[in-house]
N, C-alpha and C positions, 0 to 999 in steps of 0.2 A: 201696247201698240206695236206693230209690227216694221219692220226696220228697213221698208220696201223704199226702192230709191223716188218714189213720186211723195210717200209724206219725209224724206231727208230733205227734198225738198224747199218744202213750206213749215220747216222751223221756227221762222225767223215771224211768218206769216198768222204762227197760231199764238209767237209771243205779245206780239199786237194785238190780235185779235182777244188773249187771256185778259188782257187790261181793258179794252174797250168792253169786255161782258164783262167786267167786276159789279158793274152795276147793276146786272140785269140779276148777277149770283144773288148781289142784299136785296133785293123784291121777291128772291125765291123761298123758299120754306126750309130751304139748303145754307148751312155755315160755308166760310169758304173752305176749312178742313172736310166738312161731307160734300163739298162738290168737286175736292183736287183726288176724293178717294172713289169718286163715280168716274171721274175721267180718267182714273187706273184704271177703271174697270171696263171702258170703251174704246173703239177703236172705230177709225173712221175709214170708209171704202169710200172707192167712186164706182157709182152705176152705168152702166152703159159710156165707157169712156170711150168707144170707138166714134159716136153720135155726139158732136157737136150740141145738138140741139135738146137731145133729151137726157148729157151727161150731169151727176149731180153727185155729189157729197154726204154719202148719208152713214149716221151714225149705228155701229152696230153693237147695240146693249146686251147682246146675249150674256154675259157675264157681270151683268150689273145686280140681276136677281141673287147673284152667292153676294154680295157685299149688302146686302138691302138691310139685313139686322145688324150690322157692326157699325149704320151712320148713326143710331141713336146710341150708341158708344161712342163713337167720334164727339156726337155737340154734347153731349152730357159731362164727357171729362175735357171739356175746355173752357169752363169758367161761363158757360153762355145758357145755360136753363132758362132763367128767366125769359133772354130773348128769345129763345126757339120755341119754348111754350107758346108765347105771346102769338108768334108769326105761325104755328100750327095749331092754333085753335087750345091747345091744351092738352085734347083727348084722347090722342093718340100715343102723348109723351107726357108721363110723369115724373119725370126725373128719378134721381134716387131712389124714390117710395116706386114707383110704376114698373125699375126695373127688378125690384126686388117682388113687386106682386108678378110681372111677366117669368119673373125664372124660377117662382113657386107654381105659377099655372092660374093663378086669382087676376088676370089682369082682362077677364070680362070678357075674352072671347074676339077681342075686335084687333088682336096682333095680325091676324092674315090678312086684315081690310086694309090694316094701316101699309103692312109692307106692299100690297098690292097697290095703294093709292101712291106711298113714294118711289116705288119703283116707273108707274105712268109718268108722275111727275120727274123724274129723271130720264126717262127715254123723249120728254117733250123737251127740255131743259138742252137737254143733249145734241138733238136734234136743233133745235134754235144755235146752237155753237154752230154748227158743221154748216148752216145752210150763210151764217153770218159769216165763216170762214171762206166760202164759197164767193160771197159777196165784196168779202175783202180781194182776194184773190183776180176777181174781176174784174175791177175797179182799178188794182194797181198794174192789166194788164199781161197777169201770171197764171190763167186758168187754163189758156190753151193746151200750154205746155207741160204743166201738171196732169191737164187730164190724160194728152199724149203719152207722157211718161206712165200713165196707170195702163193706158192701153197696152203699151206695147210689155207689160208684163204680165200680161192674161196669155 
């Protein structure tokens, strides 16, 4: 994340906001270790922050695609196979055995679909943060100024 004075900001704004989406994390297909290592890997801009009306929060995943193979390292060595399986259908994650067929080359061909479908599923994920931050933001009356502050560092 980058260290611009409009997200020094809303520190305070994305610790709230990290608790209020812990729930939305357990409904995703994401542990909360592969979602705290996708939100390393994101960073959040504002769009047209000169425009009131059309400024918005959006999350920039470019750098989520290098981290896409290392989340099924993440939930696999943290005691949670079972559940991840479960919550991803199975076929994309075999634990142990699947990682040992994917780093032989025998894991059937569907390693590019799977990183392609969790890498979707983290730029959707992500974006649902940034737009709920946003909404936080608004709510408590902090958007104006946050967006101001983005403007005026373009």
């Amino acid at each position: 994340m980058s260290d611009s004075p409009w997200t020094d900001r809303i520190v305070g704004a994305r610790m709230t906001v990290d608790q209020e989406f812990t729930s939305r994390i357990v409904e995703s297909q994401f542990s909360s270790q592969q979602w705290s290592l996708i939100m390393t890997a994101t960073e959040f801009e504002i769009e047209y922050p000169d425009d009131p009306d059309r400024a918005r929060i959006v999350a920039n995943t470019e750098k989520v695609e290098q981290i896409i193979p290392e989340l099924e390292n993440v939930g696999a060595g943290m005691g949670m196979a079972g559940q991840q399986q479960g919550r991803q259908g199975g076929s994309s994650s075999g634990g142990v055995l699947g990682s040992i067929k994917g780093a032989l080359g025998l894991g059937g061909g569907d390693g590019g679909d799977s990183h392609a479908e969790q890498e979707r599923a983290a730029e959707q994920l992500t974006q649902e943060y940034a737009d709920e931050l946003q909404s936080h933001l608004e709510s408590n009356g902090r958007w104006d100024s946050v967006r101001q502050a983005a403007a005026t560092e373009e």
